[in-house]
DRENDO-1510 file (C-alpha; in Angstrom, 1 decimal, always signed):
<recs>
REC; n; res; u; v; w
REC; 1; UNK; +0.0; +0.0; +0.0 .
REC; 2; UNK; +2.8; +2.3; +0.7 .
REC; 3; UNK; +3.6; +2.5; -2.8 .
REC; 4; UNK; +0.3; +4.0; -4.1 .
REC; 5; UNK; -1.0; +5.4; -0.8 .
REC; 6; UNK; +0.1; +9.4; -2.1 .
REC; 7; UNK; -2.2; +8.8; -5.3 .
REC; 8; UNK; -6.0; +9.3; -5.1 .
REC; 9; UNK; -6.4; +5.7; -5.6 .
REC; 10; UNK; -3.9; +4.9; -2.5 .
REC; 11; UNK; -5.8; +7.2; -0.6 .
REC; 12; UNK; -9.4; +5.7; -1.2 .
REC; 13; UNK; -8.0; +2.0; -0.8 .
REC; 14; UNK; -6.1; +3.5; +2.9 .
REC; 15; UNK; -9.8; +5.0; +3.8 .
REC; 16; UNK; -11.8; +1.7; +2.5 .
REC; 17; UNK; -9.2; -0.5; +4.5 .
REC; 18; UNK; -9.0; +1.6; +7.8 .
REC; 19; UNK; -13.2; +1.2; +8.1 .
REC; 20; UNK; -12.7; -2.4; +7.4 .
REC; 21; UNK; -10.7; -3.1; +9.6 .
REC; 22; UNK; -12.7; -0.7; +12.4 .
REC; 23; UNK; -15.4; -2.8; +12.3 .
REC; 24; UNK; -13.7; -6.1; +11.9 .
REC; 25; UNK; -11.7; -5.3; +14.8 .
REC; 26; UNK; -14.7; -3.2; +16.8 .
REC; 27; UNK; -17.9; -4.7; +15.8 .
REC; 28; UNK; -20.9; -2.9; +14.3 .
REC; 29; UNK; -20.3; +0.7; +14.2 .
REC; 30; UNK; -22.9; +3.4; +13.3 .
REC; 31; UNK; -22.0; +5.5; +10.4 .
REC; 32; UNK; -21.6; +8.6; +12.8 .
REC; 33; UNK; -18.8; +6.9; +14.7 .
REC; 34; UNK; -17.1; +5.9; +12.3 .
REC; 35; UNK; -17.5; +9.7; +10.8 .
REC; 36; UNK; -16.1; +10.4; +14.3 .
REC; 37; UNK; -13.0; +7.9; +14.1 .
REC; 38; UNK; -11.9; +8.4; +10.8 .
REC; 39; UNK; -12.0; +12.5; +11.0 .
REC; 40; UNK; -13.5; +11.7; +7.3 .
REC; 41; UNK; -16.4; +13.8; +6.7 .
REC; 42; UNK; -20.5; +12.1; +6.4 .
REC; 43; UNK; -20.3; +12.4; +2.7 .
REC; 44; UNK; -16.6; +10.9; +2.3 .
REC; 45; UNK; -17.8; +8.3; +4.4 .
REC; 46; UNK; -21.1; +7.1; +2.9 .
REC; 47; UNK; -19.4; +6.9; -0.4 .
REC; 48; UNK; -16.8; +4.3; +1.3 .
REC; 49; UNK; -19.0; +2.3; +3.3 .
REC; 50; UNK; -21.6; +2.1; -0.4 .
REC; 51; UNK; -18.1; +1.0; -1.8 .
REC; 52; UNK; -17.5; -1.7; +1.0 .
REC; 53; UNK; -21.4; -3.0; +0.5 .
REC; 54; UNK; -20.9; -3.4; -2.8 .
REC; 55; UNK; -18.0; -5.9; -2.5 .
REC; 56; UNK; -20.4; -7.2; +0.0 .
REC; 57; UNK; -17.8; -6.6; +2.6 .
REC; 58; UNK; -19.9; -4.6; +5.0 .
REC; 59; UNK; -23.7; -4.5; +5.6 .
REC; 60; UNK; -25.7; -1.8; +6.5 .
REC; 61; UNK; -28.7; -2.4; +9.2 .
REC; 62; UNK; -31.1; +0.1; +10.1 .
REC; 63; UNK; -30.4; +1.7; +14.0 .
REC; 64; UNK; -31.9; +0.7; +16.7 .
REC; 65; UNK; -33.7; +4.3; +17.5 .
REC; 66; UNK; -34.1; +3.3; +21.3 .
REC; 67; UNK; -30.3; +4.1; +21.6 .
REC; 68; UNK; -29.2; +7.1; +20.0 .
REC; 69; UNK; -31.0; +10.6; +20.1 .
REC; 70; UNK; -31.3; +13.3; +17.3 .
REC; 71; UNK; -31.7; +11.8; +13.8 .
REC; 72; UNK; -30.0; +8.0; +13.8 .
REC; 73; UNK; -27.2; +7.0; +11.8 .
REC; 74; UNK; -27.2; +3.8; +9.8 .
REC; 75; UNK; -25.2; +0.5; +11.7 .
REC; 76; UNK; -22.4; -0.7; +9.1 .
REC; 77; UNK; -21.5; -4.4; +10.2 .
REC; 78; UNK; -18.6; -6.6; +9.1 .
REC; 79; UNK; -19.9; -9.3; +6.2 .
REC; 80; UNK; -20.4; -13.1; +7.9 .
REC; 81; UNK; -20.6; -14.9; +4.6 .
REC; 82; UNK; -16.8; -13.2; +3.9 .
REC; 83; UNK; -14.5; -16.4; +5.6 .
REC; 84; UNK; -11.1; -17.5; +6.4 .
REC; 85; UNK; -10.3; -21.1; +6.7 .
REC; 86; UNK; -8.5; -21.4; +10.2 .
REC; 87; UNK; -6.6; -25.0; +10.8 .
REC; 88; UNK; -4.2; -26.1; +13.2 .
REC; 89; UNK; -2.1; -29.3; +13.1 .
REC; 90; UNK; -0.8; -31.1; +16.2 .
REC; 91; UNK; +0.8; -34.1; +17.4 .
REC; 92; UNK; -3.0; -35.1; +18.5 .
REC; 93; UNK; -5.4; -33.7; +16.4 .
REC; 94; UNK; -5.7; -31.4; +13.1 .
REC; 95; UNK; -8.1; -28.4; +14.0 .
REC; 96; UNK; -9.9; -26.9; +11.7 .
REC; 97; UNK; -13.0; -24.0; +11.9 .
REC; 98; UNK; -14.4; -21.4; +9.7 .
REC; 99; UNK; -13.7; -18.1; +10.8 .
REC; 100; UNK; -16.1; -14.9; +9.6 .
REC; 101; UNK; -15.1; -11.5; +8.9 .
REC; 102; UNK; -17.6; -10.6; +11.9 .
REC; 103; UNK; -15.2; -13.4; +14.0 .
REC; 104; UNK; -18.4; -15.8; +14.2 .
REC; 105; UNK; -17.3; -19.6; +13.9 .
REC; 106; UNK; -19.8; -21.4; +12.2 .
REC; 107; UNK; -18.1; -24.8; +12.0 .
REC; 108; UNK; -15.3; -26.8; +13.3 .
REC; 109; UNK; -13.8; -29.9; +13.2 .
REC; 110; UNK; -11.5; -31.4; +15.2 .
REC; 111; UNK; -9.9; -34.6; +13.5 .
REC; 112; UNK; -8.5; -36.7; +16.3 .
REC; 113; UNK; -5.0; -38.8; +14.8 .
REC; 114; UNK; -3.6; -41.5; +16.2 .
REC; 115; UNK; +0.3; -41.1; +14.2 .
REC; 116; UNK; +2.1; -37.0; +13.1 .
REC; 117; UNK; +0.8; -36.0; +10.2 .
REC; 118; UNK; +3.1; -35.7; +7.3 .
REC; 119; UNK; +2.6; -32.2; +5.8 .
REC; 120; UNK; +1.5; -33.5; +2.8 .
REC; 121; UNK; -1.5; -34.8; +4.3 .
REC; 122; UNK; -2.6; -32.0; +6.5 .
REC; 123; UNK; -3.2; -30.6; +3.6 .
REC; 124; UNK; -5.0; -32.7; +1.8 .
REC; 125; UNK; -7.4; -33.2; +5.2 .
REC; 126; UNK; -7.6; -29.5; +5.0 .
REC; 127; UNK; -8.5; -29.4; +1.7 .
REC; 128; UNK; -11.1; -32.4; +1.9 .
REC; 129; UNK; -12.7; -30.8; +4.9 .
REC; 130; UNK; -13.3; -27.3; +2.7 .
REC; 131; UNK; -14.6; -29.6; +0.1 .
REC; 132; UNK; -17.2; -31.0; +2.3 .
REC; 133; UNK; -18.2; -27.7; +4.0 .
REC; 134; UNK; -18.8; -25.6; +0.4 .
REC; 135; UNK; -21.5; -28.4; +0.2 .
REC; 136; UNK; -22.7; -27.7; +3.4 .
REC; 137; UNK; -22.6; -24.6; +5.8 .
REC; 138; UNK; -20.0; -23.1; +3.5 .
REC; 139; UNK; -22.5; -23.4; +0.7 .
REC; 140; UNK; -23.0; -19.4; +0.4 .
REC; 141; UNK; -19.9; -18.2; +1.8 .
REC; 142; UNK; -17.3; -16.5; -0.2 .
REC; 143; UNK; -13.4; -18.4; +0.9 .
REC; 144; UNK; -10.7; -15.5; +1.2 .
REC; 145; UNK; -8.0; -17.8; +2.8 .
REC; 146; UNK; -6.6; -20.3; +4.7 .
REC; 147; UNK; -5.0; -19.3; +8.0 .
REC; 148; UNK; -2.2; -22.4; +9.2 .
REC; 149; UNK; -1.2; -21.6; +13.1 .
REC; 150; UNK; +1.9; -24.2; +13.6 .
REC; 151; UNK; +3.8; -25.4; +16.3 .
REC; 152; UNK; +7.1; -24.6; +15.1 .
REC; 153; UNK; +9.4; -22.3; +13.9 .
REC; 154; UNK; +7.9; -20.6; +10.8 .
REC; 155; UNK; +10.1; -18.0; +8.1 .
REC; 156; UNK; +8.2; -15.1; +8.4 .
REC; 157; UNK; +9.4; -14.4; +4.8 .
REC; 158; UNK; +7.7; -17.3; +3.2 .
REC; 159; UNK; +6.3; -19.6; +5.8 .
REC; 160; UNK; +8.0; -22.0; +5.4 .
REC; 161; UNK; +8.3; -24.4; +8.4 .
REC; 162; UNK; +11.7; -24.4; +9.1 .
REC; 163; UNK; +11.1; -26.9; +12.6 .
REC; 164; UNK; +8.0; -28.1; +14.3 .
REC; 165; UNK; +10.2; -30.7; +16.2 .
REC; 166; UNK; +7.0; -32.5; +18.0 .
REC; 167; UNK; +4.8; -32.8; +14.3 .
REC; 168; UNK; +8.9; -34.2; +12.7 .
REC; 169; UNK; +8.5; -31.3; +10.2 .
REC; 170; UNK; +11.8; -29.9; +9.3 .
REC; 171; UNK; +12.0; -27.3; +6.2 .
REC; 172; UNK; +8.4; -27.9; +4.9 .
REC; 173; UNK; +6.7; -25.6; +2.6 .
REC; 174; UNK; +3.7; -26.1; +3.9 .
REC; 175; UNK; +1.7; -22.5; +2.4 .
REC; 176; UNK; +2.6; -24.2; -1.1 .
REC; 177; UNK; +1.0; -27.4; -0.5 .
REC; 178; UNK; -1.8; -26.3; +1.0 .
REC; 179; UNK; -2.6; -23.5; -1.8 .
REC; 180; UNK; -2.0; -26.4; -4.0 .
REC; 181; UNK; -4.2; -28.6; -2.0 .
REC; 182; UNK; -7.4; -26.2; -1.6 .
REC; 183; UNK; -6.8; -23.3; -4.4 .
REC; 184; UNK; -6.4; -21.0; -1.8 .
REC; 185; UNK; -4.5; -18.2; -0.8 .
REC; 186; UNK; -2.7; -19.7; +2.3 .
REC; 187; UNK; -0.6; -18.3; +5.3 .
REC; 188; UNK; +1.2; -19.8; +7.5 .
REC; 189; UNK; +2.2; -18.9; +11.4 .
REC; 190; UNK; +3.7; -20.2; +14.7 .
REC; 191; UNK; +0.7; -20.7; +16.6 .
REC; 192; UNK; +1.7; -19.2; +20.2 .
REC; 193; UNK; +2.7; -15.9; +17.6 .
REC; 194; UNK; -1.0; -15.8; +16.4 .
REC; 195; UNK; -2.1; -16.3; +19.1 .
REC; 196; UNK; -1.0; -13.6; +21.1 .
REC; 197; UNK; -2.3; -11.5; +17.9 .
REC; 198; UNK; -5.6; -12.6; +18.9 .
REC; 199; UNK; -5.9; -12.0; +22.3 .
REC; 200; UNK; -4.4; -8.9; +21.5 .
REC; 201; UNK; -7.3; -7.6; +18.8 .
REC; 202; UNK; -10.2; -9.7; +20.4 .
REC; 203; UNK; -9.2; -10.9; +23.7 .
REC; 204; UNK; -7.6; -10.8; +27.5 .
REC; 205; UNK; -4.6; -8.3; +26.2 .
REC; 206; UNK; -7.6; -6.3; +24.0 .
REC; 207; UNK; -5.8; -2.4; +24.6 .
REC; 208; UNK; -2.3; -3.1; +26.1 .
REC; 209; UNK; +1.2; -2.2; +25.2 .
REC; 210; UNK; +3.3; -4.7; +26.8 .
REC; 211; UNK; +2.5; -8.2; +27.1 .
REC; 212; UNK; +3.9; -11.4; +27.3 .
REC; 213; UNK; +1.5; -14.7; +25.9 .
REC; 214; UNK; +2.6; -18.2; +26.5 .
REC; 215; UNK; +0.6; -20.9; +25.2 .
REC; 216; UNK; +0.5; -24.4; +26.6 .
REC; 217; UNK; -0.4; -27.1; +23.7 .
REC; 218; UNK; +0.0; -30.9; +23.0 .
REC; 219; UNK; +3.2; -30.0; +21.2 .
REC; 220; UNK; +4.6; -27.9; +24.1 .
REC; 221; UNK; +5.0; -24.2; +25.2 .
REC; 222; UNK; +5.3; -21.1; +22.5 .
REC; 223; UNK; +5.1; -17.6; +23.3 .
REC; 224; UNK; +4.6; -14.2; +21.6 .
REC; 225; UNK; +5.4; -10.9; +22.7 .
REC; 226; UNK; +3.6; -7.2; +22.2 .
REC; 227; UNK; +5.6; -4.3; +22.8 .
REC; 228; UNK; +4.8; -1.0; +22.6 .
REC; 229; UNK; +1.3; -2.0; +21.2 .
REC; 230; UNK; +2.8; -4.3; +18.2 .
REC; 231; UNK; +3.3; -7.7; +18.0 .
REC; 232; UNK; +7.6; -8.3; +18.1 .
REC; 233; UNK; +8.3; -11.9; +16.0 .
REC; 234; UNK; +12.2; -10.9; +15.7 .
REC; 235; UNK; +14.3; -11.2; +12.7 .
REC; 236; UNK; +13.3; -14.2; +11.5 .
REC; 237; UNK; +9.9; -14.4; +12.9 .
REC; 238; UNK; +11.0; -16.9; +15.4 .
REC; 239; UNK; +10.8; -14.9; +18.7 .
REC; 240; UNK; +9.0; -16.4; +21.9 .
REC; 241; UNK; +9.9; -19.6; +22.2 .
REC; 242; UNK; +9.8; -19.6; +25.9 .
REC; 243; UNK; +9.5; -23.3; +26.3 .
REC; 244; UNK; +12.9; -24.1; +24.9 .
REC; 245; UNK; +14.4; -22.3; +27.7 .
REC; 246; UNK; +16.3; -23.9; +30.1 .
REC; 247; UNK; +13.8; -23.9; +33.7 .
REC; 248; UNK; +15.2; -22.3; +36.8 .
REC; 249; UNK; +14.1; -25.5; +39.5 .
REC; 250; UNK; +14.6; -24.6; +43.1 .
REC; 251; UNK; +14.3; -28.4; +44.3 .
REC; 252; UNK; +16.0; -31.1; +42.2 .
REC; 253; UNK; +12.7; -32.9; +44.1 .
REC; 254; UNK; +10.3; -31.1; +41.0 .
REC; 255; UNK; +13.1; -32.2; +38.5 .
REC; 256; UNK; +11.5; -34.7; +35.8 .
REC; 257; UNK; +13.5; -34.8; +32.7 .
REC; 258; UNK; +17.1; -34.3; +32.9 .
REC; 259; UNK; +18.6; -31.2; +31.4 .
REC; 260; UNK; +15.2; -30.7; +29.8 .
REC; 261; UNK; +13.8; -27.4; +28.6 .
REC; 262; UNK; +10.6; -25.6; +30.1 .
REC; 263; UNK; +8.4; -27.7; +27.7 .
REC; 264; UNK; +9.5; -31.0; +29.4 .
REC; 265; UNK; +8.8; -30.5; +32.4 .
REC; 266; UNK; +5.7; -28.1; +33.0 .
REC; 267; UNK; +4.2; -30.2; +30.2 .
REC; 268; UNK; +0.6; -31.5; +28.9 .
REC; 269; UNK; +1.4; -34.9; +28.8 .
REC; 270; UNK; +2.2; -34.9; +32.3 .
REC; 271; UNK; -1.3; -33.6; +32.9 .
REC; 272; UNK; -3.2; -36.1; +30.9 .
REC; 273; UNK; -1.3; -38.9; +32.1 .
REC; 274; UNK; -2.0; -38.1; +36.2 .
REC; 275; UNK; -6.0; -37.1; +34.8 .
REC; 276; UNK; -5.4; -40.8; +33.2 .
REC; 277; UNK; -6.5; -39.1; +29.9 .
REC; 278; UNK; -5.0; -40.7; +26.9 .
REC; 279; UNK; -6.1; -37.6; +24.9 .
REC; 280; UNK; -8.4; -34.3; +25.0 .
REC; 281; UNK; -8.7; -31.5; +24.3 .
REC; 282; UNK; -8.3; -27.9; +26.8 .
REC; 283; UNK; -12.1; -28.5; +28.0 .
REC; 284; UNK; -11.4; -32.0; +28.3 .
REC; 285; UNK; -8.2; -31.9; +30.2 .
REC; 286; UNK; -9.1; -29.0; +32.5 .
REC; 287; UNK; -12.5; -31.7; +33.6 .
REC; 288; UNK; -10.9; -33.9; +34.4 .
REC; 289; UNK; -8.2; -32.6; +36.4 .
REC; 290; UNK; -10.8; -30.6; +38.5 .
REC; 291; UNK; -13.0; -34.2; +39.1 .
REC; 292; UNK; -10.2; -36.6; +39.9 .
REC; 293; UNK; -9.4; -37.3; +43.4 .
REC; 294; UNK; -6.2; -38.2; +43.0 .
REC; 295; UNK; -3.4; -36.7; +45.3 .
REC; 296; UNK; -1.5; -36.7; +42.0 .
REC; 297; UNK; -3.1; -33.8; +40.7 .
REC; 298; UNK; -3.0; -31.5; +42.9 .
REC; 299; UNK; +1.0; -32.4; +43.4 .
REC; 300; UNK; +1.4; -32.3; +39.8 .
REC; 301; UNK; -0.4; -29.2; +39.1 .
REC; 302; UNK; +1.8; -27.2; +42.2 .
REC; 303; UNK; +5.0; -28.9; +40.8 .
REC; 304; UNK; +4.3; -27.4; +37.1 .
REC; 305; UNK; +3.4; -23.8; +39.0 .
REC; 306; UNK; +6.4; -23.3; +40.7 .
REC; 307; UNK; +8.6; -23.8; +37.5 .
REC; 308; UNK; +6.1; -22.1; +35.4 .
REC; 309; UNK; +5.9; -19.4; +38.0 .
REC; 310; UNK; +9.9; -19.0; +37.9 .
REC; 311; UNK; +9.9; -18.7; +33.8 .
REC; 312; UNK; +7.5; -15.7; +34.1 .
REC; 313; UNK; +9.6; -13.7; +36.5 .
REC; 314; UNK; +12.2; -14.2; +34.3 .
REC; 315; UNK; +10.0; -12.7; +31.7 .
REC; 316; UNK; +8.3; -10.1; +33.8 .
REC; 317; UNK; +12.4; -8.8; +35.2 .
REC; 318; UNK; +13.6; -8.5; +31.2 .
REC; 319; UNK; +10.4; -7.0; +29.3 .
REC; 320; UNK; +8.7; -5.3; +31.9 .
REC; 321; UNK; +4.8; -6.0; +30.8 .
REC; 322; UNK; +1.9; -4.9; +32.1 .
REC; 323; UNK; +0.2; -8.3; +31.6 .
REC; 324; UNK; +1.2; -11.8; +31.2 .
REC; 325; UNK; -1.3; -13.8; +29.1 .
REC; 326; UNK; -1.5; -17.7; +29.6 .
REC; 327; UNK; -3.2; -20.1; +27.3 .
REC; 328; UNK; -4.1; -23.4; +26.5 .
REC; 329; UNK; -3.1; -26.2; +29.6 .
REC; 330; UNK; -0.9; -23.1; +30.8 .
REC; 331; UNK; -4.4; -21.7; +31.7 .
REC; 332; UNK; -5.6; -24.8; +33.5 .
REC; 333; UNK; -2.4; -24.1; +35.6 .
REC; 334; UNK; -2.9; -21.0; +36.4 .
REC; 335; UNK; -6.8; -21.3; +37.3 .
REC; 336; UNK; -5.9; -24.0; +39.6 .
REC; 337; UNK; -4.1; -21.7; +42.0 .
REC; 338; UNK; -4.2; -17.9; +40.5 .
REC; 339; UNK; -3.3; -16.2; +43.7 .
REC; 340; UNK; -0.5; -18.9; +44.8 .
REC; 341; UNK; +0.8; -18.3; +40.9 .
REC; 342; UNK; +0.9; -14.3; +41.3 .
REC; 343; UNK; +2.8; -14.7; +44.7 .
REC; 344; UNK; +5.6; -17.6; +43.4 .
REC; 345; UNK; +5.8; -14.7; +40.3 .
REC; 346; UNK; +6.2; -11.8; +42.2 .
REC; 347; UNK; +8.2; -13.2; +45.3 .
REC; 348; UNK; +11.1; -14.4; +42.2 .
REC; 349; UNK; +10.5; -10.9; +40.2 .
REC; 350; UNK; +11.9; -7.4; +41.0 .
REC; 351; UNK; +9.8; -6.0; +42.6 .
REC; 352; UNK; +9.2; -3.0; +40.8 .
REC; 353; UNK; +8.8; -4.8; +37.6 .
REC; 354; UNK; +6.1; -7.2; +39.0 .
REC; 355; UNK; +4.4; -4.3; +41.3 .
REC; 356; UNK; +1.4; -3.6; +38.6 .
REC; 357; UNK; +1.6; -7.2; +36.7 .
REC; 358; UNK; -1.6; -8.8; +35.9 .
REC; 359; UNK; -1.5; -12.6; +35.0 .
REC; 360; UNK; -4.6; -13.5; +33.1 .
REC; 361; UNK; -6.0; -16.6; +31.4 .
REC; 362; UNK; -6.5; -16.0; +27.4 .
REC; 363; UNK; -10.0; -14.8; +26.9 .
REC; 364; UNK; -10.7; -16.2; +23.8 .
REC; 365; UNK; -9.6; -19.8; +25.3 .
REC; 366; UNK; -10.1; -22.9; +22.9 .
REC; 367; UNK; -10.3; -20.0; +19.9 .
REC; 368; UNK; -7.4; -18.4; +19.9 .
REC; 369; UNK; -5.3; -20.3; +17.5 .
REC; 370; UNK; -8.1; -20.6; +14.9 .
REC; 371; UNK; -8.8; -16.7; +15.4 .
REC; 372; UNK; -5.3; -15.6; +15.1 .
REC; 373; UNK; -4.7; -18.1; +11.9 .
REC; 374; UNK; -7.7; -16.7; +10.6 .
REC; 375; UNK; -6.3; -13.1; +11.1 .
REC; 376; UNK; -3.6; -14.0; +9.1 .
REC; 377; UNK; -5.7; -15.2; +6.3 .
REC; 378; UNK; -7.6; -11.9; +5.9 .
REC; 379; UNK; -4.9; -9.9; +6.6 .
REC; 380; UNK; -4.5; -9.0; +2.5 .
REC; 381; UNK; -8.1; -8.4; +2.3 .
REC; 382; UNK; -7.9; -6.1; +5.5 .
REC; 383; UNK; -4.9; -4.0; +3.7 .
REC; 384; UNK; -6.6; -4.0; +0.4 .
REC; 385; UNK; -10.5; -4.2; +0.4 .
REC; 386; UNK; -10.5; -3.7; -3.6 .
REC; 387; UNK; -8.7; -6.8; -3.7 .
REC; 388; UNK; -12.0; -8.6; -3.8 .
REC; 389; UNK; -13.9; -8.2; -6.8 .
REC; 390; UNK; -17.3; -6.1; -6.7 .
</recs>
């Protein structure tokens, strides 16, 4: 957009894309607020939002004259028929949902596997699964993407997967395969990085500068990072990957795996196995921890704080945030004992760093990897709404 933003053209497609994305991000906005936002004029702005409804991007409703007094303004809403296909692969299960432009999910699938998935074949499972849907509840909706959040190290360049060590995927071009696959645009993400976009836009971080996100999955423990109220994903798009640090342990009594990383031992698998759950998902896990009676799982659960509760004052002592954000099993964690995890936190944090620290469990919980890969899928449409015919 830089390129063409000084022309008259750049300048419409900047206005078209920054009310697209105001009520993508927002929600229904009346036509005066967005008059009010933008600092664009009513006229300027009528003949955008006309442009937006003709692409079908946006739709107008009529205001609800309860709630507004003087002459009302007309309610201009994100599209739902306007989707991004949202999928993530893990050791456990591929994950895939439809995701609208007004963030509604109207399907999802999670395929349970019993062996990794080659690359090759996510895609083709992704594929199959958009077949089925465009003959179903995807029948009227209009495809812009897919959206791929992976746990690995992804080139931000051309996301590629350079290692997703858990899923064996080493130098995989897995955007190509699955454009090849479905005829789709594709993007491709590490999924704790999209994540934290999410719950950044839509959810528990919504309006901060500084926050830390670490997300507990089946394949381990990713993080993202937003500073100064933009997402940071390094030089090569491989920052946050808290779980390969090495753990500060106080006891060699909580030690598990020797000379592992923080993803060994505050761990998932460790979870399911003392829930004696062979599998589940977040809501599955999180039950059954909170039913059993063992004395296992409450032992378990303290053990994982304290070393989780150590990595995060680390955090907290070099970046300063205002919030840390934990999701996935990371949540579980955390819910078990919140108050017990913000005193291990603070007690092991400077104390000016962790004075004004909230730790909070990701809002948008089981979502938040399909709505951040989805983000990423619309992200062209979001820069460019002309890029979609009329």
């Amino acid at each position: 957009m830089s390129d063409v933003v000084g022309t008259i053209e750049g300048v419409r497609q900047w206005n078209l894309a920054r009310i697209l994305r105001l009520v993508h991000v927002e929600g229904p906005q009346s036509r005066a607020t967005i008059t009010e936002t933008t600092g664009l004029n009513r006229s300027t702005i009528a003949d955008l939002v006309g442009e937006l409804v003709r692409r079908g991007l946006v739709e107008e409703h009529a205001p609800d004259p309860s709630r507004r007094v003087g002459r009302p303004s007309p309610v201009v809403a994100p599209a739902s028929d306007v989707v991004a296909i949202a999928a993530n692969p893990e050791v456990d299960a591929l994950e895939i949902a439809a995701v609208g432009l007004d963030r509604s999910i109207p399907v999802r699938e999670r395929i349970e596997v019993n062996r990794l998935l080659t690359p090759a074949e996510a895609a083709a499972l992704i594929a199959s699964t958009i077949q089925a849907w465009k003959a179903g509840p995807l029948a009227e909706a209009r495809l812009v993407g897919v959206g791929l959040a992976v746990p690995g190290l992804v080139r931000a360049s051309d996301g590629l997967v350079r290692n997703a060590p858990h899923l064996h995927w080493t130098d995989e071009p897995l955007r190509d395969l699955v454009q090849e696959a479905t005829g789709l645009p594709a993007v491709v993400g590490n999924d704790a990085t999209l994540g934290t976009i999410a719950e950044h836009l839509f959810g528990a971080a919504r309006g901060l500068d500084h926050v830390v996100y670490l997300n507990g999955g089946a394949s381990g423990i990713g993080g993202g990072l937003i500073v100064n109220g933009v997402p940071l994903a390094g030089a090569g798009g491989y920052a946050g990957e808290f779980g390969q640090n090495r753990p500060g342990i106080a006891t060699e009594a909580d030690r598990r795996a020797h000379d592992g990383v923080l993803e060994d031992e505050v761990s998932r698998a460790r979870l399911l196995s003392v829930a004696r759950l062979t599998s589940g998902d977040d809501p599955a896990l999180a039950a059954a921890l909170a039913a059993s009676t063992s004395p296992e799982v409450p032992e378990e659960l303290a053990r994982q704080r304290r070393i989780l509760a150590t990595a995060l004052s680390n955090a907290v002592n070099v970046l300063n945030p205002s919030a840390v954000v934990l999701g996935g099993f990371l949540a579980t964690i955390a819910e078990h004992d919140p108050e017990g995890l913000r005193e291990l936190v603070s007690r092991q944090a400077m104390s000016a760093n962790a004075e004004d620290l909230d730790i909070r469990s990701a809002e948008l919980a089981q979502d938040r990897l399909l709505i951040g890969a989805a983000e990423s899928a619309f992200g062209a449409l979001l820069r460019d709404p002309l890029s979609i015919p009329a």
